[in-house]
Every structure is written in C-alpha cells, then in structure tokens.
C-alpha positions in Angstrom: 51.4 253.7 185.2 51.7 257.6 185.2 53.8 259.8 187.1 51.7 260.2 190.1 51.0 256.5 190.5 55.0 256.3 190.6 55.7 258.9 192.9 53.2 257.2 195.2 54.2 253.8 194.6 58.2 255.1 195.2 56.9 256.7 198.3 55.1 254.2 199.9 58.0 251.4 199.2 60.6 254.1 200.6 58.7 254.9 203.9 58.1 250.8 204.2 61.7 250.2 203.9 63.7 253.6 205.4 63.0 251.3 208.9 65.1 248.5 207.5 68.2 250.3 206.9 68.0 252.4 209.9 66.8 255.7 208.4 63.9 257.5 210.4 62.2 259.7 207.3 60.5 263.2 208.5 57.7 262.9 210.3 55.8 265.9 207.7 56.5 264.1 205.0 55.2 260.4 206.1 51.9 260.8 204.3 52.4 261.5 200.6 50.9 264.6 199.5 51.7 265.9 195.6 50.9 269.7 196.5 53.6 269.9 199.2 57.3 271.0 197.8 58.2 267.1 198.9 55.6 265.6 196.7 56.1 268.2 193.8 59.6 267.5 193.7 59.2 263.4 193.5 56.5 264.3 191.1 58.3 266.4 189.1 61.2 263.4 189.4 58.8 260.5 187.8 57.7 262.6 184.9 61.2 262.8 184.0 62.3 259.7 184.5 58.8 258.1 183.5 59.8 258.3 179.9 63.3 256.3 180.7 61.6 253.0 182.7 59.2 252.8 179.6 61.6 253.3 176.5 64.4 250.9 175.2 67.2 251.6 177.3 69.6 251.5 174.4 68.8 251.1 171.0 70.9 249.3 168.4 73.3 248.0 171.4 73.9 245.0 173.4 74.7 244.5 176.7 78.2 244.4 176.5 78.3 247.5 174.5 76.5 249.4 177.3 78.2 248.0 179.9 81.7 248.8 178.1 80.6 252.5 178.3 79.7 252.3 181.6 82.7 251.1 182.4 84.7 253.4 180.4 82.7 256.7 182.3 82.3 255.1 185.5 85.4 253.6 186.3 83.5 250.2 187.4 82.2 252.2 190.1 78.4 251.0 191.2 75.6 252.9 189.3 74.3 255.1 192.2 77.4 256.2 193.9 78.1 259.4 191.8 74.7 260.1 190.8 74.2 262.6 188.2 77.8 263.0 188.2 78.4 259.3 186.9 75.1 259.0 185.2 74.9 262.3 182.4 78.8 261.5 181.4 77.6 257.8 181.0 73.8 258.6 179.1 76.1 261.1 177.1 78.5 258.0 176.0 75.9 255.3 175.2 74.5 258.3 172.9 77.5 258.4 171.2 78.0 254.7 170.7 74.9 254.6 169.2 75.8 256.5 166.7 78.5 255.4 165.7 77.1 252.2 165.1 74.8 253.9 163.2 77.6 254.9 160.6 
C-alpha cells in the first residue's frame, strides 16, 4: 500500500463511519480529491506515518517495556487523547529505552 492508497482508504472508512458517531463531515470535502488543501494535507499525513504502520514498532523491546514507557509519559491516559502532546514525549522515551538496552 502507498500513501495515496491510504489516504483514500482512511478517507473512505472516515466518511463511512463520521454517520455512526454523529458527526456530519463537510459537504466539499465528501469526495476525496489529493490536489485540494484537504486531500494534500491527509496525503502529506500517510507519507509520514506510512513508514511507522510498516516498520517494527519497537526494536529490541517487549511489550511490557513499551507499555511501561507509555505509561511513564502518558500517565495511563488513552493513546489519542493528548495527541502529539502525549505521543512525541512517549516516541522520544521508547527511543531512549532502546538504547539503553543497547548498552
């Protein structure tokens, strides 16, 4: 899968399901289109996090490593709730971790 096939497979799924929780999305940006600023900007998002979905999300760790971070940075807070302000602090520590193991 590349970055366009994402961005319309994550757009398709989020207008299928916005109706289920409620949300009425913009009517302009109901169709995907990857030349308007709505589809640049999810298109722009999947190349960056393209990269992430295909690699090992923590090398060298287990589970309860990561999630010991997590919980360290997050304060057992869900994953989404603080968004980039949870998730850097949080990428930032497993980092770490990982190299400390290392040595």
């Amino acid at each position: 899968m590349n970055a366009l096939e994402l961005a319309i497979l994550f757009h398709h799924t989020y207008e299928r399901l916005a109706p289920n929780v409620g949300y009425d999305t913009r009517v302009e940006t109901r169709i995907f289109d990857p030349e308007s600023p709505n589809g640049e900007l999810m298109l722009a998002v999947c190349e960056m996090i393209l990269p992430l979905l295909k690699a090992e999300p923590a090398p060298g760790l287990t589970d309860d490593e990561i999630i010991a971070e997590y919980c360290k940075i997050a304060d057992g807070k869900e994953w989404a709730i603080g968004g980039l302000k949870d998730a850097m602090p949080f990428a930032h520590a497993v980092l770490k971790a990982q190299k400390e193991k290392q040595t």
